[in-house]
Structures are given as structure tokens and as C-alpha cells.
C-alpha positions as CSV (number, residue, x, y, z in Angstrom):
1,X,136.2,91.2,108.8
2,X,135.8,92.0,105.5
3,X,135.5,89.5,102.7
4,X,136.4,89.7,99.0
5,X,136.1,86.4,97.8
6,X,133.0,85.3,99.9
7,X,129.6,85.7,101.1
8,X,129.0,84.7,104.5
9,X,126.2,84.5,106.0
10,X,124.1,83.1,108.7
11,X,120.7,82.1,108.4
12,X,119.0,80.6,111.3
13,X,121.7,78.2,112.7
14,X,123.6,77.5,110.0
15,X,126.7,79.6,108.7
16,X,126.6,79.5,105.0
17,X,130.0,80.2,103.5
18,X,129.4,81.1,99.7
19,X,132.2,81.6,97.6
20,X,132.0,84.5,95.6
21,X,134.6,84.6,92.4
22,X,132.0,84.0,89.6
23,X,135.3,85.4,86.8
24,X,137.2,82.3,87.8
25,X,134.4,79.9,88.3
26,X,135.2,80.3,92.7
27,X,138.7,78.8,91.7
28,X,141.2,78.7,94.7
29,X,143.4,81.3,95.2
30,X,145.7,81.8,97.9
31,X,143.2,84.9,99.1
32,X,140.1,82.8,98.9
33,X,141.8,79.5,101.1
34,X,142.4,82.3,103.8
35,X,139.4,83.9,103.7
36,X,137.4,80.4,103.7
37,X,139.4,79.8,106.9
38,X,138.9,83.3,109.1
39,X,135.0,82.3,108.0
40,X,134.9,79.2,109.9
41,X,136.9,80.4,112.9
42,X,134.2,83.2,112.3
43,X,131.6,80.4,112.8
44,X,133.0,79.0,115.8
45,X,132.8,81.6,117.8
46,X,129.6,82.5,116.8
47,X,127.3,80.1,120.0
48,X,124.1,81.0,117.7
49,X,125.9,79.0,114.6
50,X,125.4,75.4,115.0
51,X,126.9,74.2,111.6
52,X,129.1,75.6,108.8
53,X,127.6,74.9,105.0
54,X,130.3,75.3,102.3
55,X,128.8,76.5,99.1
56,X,129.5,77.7,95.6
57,X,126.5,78.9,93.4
58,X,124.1,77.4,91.3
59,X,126.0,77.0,88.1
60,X,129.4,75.2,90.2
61,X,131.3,75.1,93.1
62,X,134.4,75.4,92.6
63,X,136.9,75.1,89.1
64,X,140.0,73.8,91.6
65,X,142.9,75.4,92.4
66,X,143.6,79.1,90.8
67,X,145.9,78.2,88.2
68,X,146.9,81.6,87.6
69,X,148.6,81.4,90.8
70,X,149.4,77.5,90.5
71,X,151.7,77.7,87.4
72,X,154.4,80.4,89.2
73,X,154.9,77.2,91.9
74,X,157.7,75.7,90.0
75,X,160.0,74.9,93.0
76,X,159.4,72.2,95.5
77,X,160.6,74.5,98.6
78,X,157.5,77.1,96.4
79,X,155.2,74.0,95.9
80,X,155.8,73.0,99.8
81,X,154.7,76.1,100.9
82,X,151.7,76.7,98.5
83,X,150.2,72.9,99.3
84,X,150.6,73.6,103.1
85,X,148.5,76.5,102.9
86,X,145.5,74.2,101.4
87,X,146.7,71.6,103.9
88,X,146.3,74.2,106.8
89,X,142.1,75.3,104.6
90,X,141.0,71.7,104.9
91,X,143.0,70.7,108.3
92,X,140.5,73.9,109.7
93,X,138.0,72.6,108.0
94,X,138.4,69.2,110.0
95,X,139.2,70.1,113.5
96,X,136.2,72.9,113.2
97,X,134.3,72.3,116.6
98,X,131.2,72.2,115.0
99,X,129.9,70.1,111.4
100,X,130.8,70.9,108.2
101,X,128.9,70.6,104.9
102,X,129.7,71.2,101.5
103,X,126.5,72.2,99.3
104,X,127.4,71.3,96.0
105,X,125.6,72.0,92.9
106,X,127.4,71.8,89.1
107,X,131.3,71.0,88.6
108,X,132.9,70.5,91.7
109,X,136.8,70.0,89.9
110,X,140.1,68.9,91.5
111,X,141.1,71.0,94.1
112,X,136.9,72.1,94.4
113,X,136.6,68.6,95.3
114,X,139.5,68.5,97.6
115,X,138.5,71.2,99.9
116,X,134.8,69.2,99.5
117,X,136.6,66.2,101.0
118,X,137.6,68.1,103.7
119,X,133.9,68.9,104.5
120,X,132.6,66.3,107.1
121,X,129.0,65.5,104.8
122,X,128.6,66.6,101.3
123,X,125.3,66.8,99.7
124,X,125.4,67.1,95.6
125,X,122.6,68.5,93.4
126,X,121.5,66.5,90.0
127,X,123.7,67.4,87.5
128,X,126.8,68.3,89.7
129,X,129.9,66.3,88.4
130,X,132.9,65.2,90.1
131,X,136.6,64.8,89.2
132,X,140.0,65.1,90.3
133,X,141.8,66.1,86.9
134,X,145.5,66.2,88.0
135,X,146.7,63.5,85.5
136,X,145.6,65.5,82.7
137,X,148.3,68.5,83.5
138,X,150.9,65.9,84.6
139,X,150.4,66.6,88.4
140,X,148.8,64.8,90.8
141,X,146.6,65.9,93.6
142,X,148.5,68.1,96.2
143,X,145.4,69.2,98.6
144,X,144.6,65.7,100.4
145,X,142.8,63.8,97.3
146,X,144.8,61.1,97.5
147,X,144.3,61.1,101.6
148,X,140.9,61.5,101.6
149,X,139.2,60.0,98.8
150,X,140.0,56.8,99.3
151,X,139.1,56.7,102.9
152,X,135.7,58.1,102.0
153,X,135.5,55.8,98.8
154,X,137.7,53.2,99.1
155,X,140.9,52.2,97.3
156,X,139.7,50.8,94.3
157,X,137.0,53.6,93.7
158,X,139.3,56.1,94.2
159,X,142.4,54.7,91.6
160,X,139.7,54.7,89.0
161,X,138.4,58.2,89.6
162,X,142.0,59.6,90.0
163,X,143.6,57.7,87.1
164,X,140.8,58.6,84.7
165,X,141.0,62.2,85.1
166,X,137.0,62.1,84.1
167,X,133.8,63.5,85.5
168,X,131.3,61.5,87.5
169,X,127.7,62.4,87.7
170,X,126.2,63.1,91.3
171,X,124.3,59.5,90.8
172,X,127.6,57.8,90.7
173,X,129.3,59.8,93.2
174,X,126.4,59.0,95.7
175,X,126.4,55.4,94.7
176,X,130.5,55.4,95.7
177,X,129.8,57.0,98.8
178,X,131.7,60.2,97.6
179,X,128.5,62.6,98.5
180,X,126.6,61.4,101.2
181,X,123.1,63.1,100.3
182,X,121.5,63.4,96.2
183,X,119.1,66.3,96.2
184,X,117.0,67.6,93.4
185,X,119.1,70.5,90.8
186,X,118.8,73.7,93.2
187,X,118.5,71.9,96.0
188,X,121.6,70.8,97.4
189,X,122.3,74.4,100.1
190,X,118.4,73.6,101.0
191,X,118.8,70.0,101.8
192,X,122.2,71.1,103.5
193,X,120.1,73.9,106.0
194,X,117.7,71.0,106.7
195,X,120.2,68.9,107.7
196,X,121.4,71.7,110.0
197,X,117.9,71.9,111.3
198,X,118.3,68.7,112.9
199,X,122.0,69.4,113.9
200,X,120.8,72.1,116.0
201,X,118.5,70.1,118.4
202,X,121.3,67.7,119.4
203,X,123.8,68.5,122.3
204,X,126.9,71.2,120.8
205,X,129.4,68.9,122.4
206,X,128.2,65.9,121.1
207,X,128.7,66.6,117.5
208,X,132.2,68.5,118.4
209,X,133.5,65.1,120.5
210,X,132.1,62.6,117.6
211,X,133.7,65.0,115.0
212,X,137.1,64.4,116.9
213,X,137.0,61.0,117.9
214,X,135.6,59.7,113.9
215,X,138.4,62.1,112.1
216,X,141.0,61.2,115.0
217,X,140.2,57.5,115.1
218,X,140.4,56.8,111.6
219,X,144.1,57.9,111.7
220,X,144.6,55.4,114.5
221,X,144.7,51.6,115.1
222,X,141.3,50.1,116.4
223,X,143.0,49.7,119.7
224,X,144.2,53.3,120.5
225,X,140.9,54.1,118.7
226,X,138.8,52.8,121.6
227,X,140.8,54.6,124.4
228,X,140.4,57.9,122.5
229,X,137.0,57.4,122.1
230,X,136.9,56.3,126.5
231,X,138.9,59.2,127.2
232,X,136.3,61.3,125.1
233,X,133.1,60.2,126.6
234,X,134.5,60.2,130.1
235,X,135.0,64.0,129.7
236,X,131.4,64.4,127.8
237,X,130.0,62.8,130.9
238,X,131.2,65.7,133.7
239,X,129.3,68.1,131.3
240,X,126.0,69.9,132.0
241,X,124.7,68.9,128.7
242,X,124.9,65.5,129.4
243,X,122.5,65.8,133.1
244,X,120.5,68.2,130.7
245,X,120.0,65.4,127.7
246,X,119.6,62.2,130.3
247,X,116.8,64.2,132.7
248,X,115.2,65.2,129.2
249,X,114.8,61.8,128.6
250,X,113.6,60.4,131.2
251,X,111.6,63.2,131.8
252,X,109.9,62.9,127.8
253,X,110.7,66.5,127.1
254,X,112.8,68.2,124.9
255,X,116.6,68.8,125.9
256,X,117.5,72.3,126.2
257,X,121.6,72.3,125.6
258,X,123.8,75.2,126.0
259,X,127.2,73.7,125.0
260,X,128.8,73.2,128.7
């Protein structure tokens, strides 16, 4: 497939997703969202791609929403339809068999930051800044940012970022929790691969079940949490991968999965 608004690429094992509209500072347009989304299925199928890195550039990630496109939504039957498409980039983004990073270096704005919530681990450069700017256009975030932020940074973190409307630097957004690694300016799609590097040693079905049973589990009640996560681990346990990793063990050698 043929991408206009991307760079894909995979380098060793991980799939590096780069968008690619430098005129619109990678802003989100209805094009990009579907593109971003044939990528990762892309990625999925691909057995030699263990993780997916979401990335921008150097300068930013991504401006938001394209709001070239945004300000002809002026229905809510038009506005329904135009969120669900986001809804449907970041719900792909979630149930993606395999993790999810978002490399972040410079701005990372609004609906940028939205689809970066949507990434399972984010690692931000020095100098990146974060903000969800809705309440300055007399909107309010329509691509899961009041979902997701505050289950990543809690309530009251995430009423201040949202009623402020103002950047935060990468040193605050690590200390909130909001970008789980800080790596040096250029850095950040480095310290994502390296990340990956790890990711790739560890069973394929592993990190597909955990990714289910954490995104799944936090929608549930602690109860129904710990039967999902039973039912998931009684599954894991019929798997190949599993007599693989346990003999590896106790054998003192490395485990050599294949993802069955």
C-alpha cells in the first residue's frame, strides 16, 4: 500500500510509523487517521515486527486535528461521524496485538496528544511540550482526551492541563505521569527502538494478553478484572510459548518464542 501522509518503515523489530505532512505541521486529517491505521494492521501482520513506534519529526509531532477539515464539521450528525473516525485511529491503536509507542520530540498539540494517548508508552524528547488546547477555540476535546488523560494522569492533573489550554514542558509531563520515558532532544524514536529491543526478547503473546487484560481491565470493576485476567492466563498457559519460556528457565538459556 501506498502512503501519502507517512513513512513507514521497519528497522530491525520495530515498525516505525513517521508522519510525513511537514506543510501542516503532521496535523490530522481524515487521510492521515486512515493511513496511520492500514500501517499498524500493516504491522501486525508483519511476524518480524515486534512493536509499532509512532513518530513525527524532529521539530514536532503532531499540530492536532487538521483544522482545515475540522471547521466544515458544523453538524453534530457531521461532528459524530468525523470524531468516530479518530475514535476508530486510537481504538486500533489500542487493541493492536503487539505495543505501541509514541516517539515524541517538539509540540505534541491537542488532537497530537490524543492520538499519543492512545499509544500504550510514550517517550518525550527535552523540549517537547504538551497541551490539549480545545478551550481556547470554544471546543472541548473530541478524540478521547477527556477519557484518557485522566486515567493516565489522574483527575486532578488532568482538569488543570485541560482547563488551562497551556503547554507543559516534557519535565512536567514526565513528572505527571503523562510520558512515561524523558530522553535527551533527538533522542526520543532512539530511546523508543531500545525499548523495542527488549520488547522483542519477551514471549509475542505475552505482551499481546497483558496489552488486553491492562486496557480491558481498567474499563472493568476489580472483580470482573481478575476473571478476565484468569480466563487470560489459562489460555496463555496451552501455548507453546509458554513450555518454550518455563524449560528456558529452568534450563538457564535463552527462550526462543515464535508466537504460538
Amino acid at each position: 500500500m501506498q502512503f501519502e501522509t507517512l513513512k513507514p518503515e521497519r528497522d530491525g523489530a520495530s515498525f516505525v510509523i513517521a508522519l510525513n505532512r511537514p506543510n501542516r505541521r503532521n496535523a490530522l486529517s481524515i487521510q492521515c487517521m486512515d493511513e496511520i491505521a492500514a500501517a499498524a494492521r500493516s504491522a501486525e501482520s508483519d511476524a518480524a515486527s515486534r512493536a509499532v513506534i509512532l513518530t513525527g519529526g524532529r521539530e514536532y509531532f503532531s499540530a492536532g486535528a487538521d483544522l482545515t477539515e475540522a471547521i466544515k464539521v458544523k453538524t453534530a450528525s457531521d461532528s459524530v461521524e468525523y470524531f468516530r473516525r479518530f475514535h476508530r485511529l486510537c481504538e486500533a491503536l489500542e487493541t493492536l496485538g503487539k505495543p505501541v509507542l509514541a516517539a515524541i520530540e517538539g509540540f505534541c498539540m491537542t488532537g497530537g496528544l490524543e492520538l499519543a494517548l492512545a499509544c500504550d508508552i510514550r517517550v518525550g524528547a527535552k523540549g517537547s511540550t504538551y497541551a490539549i488546547t480545545s478551550s481556547r477555540i470554544g471546543t472541548v476535546a473530541g478524540a478521547g482526551g477527556t477519557q484518557r488523560l485522566p486515567r493516565i494522569v489522574g483527575t486532578a492533573n488532568a482538569l488543570e492541563i485541560l482547563f488551562a489550554a497551556e503547554p507543559i514542558p516534557a519535565e512536567e509531563a514526565h513528572r505527571v505521569g503523562l510520558i512515561n520515558r524523558l530522553a535527551p532532544k533527538g533522542g526520543a524514536l532512539a530511546e523508543a527502538k531500545r525499548m523495542v529491543q527488549v520488547y522483542e526478547k519477551r514471549a509475542p503473546l505475552s505482551l499481546a494478553f497483558v496489552k488486553r487484560a491492562v486496557h480491558r481491565g481498567m474499563q472493568m470493576d476489580l472483580a470482573s478484572g481478575l476473571e478476565f485476567e484468569t480466563f487470560l492466563v489459562s489460555a496463555i498457559y496451552s501455548t507453546e510459548d509458554k513450555q518454550e519460556g518455563i524449560s528456558a528457565f529452568l534450563e538457564k538459556r535463552d527462550a526462543m518464542f515464535k508466537g504460538r
